[in-house]
C-alpha positions in Angstrom: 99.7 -21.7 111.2 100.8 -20.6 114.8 102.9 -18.0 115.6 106.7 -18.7 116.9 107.6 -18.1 120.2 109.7 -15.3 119.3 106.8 -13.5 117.1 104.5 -13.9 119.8 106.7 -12.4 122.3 107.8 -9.5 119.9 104.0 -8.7 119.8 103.0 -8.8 122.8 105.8 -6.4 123.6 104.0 -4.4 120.9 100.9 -4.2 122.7 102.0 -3.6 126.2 104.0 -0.8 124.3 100.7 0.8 123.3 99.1 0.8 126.7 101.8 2.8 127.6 101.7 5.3 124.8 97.7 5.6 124.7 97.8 5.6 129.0 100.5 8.2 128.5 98.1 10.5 125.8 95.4 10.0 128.0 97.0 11.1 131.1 97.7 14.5 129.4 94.6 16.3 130.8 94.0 14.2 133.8 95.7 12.2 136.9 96.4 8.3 137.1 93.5 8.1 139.9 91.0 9.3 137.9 92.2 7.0 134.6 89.8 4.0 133.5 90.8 0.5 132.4 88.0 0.8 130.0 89.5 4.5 128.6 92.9 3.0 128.0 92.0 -0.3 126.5 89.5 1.6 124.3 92.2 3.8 123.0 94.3 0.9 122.1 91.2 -0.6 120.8 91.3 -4.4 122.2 88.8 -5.5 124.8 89.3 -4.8 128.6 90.6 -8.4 129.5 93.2 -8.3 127.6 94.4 -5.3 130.0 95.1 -7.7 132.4 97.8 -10.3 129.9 99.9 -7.1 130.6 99.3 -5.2 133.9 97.8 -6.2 137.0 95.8 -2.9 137.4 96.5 0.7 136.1 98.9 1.3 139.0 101.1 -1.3 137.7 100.7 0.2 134.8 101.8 4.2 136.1 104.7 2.2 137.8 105.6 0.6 134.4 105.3 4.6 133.2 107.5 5.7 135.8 109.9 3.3 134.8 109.4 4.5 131.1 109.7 8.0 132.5 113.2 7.6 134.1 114.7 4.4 134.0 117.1 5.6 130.8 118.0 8.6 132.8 120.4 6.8 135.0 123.3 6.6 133.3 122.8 10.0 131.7 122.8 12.1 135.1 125.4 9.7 136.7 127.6 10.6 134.0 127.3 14.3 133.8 127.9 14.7 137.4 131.2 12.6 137.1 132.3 13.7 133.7 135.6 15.9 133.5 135.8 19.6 133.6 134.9 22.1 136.5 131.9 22.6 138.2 130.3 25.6 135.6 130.5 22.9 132.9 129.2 20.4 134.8 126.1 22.3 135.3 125.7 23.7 131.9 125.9 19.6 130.9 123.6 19.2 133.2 121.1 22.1 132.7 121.1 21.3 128.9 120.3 17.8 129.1 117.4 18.6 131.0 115.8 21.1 128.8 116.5 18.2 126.0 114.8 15.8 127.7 111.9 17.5 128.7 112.0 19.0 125.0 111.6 15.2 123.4 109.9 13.9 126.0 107.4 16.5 128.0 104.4 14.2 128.1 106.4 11.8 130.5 107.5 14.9 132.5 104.1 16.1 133.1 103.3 12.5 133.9 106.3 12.4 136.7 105.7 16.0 138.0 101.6 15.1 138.7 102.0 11.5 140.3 105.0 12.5 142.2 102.2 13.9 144.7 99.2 12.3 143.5 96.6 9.9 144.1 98.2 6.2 144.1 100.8 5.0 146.5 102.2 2.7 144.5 103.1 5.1 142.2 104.3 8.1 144.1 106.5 5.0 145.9 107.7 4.0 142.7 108.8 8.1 142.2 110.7 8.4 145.5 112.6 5.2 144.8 113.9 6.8 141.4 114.7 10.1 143.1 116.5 7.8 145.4 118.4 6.2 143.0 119.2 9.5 141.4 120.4 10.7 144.5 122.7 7.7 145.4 124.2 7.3 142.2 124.6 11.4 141.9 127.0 10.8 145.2 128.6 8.1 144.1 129.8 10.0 141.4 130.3 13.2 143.7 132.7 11.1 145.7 134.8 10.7 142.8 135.6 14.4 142.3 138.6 15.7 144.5 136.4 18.3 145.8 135.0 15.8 148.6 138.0 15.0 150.1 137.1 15.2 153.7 133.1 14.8 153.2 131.5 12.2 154.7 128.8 9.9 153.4 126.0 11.6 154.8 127.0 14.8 153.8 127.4 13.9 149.7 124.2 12.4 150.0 123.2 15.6 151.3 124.3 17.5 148.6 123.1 15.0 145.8 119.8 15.6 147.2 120.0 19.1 146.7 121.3 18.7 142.8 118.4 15.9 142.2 115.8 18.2 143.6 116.9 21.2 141.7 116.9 19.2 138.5 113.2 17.9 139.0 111.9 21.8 139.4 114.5 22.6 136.5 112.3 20.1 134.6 109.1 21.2 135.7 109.4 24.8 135.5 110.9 24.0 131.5 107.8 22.1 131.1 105.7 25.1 132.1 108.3 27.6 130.1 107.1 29.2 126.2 109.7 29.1 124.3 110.7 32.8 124.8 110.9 32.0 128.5 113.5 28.7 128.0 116.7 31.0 127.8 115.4 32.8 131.2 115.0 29.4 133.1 118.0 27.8 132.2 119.6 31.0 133.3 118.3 31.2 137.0 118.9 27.2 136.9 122.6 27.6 136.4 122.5 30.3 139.0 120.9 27.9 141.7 123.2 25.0 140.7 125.8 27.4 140.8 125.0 28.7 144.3 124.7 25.1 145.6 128.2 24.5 144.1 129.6 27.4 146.0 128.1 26.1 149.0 129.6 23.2 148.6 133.0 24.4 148.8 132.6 26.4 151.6 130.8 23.6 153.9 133.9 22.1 155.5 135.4 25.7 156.3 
């Protein structure tokens, strides 16, 4: 008896899911450059062609884990910079949810904070035009806040790029943080979020 349509498609979405998941446990201890088609599709245990019903090669697949990686964070970061209250609860919302995310999710950090610089183009592309959209969006939702009356368009991008940069070493330097060390990095990360802030309000002075 064959499958439906719908069954079909719900398992094939299964097993492009575990690509990702066994690429993702895989790339733990080493770089996308150095990762095997024959590595992963052993791990998921199906034979190497069927790689290839699901990715093109495994820098499609390290772009689909970029997307994995960040994709969901969109909204999130968008709306903590543009939610109400002033600018020290801003950054505590936004310091928080980065030591949450990298908390349930550090294998995708490491993953982001490797390839960012690493091996394949098509990945480290796929990076930059996250961090890109981060940024944009980040001054979109700076533009809202009465405090950049009088700031051009260059200028918020400006500063969004400053915010979205500190949050990426935020992340990475959690990553790398014991947990006795967390409370100390948050710390100096609301202190360089906070000096940015106070830049800010001095830069049309």
């Amino acid at each position: 008896m064959s499958h439906s349509p719908g069954v079909r498609q719900v398992q094939k979405q299964r097993t492009r899911q575990a690509f990702l998941d066994a690429a993702l446990g895989l790339l733990e201890e080493q770089s996308l450059s150095s990762l095997g088609l024959r590595e992963v599709t052993r791990a998921v245990g199906v034979a190497p062609t069927a790689f290839y019903r699901h990715f093109h090669s495994t820098a499609d697949l390290g772009v689909a884990l970029v997307e994995e990686a960040l994709g969901s964070l969109h909204p999130m970061i968008s709306g903590t910079v543009s939610a109400s209250g002033d600018s020290e609860e801003r950054i505590d919302r936004a310091v928080d949810l980065i030591a949450r995310h990298v908390r349930e999710h550090p294998a995708h950090i490491r993953f982001i904070a490797r390839e960012r610089n690493g091996g394949v183009q098509a990945v480290r592309a796929a990076i930059a035009e996250q961090m890109e959209r981060f940024t944009d969006e980040v001054r979109a939702a700076l533009a809202g806040q009465p405090e950049s009356a009088g700031w051009s368009d260059d200028d918020l991008l400006m500063l969004a790029g400053l915010y979205v940069d500190q949050m990426l070493v935020t992340a990475s330097t959690f990553l790398e943080a014991g947990p006795e060390e967390r409370e100390r990095v948050a710390r100096v990360a609301r202190r360089r979020m906070r000096l940015i802030s106070i830049g800010r309000r001095h830069w049309l002075g």
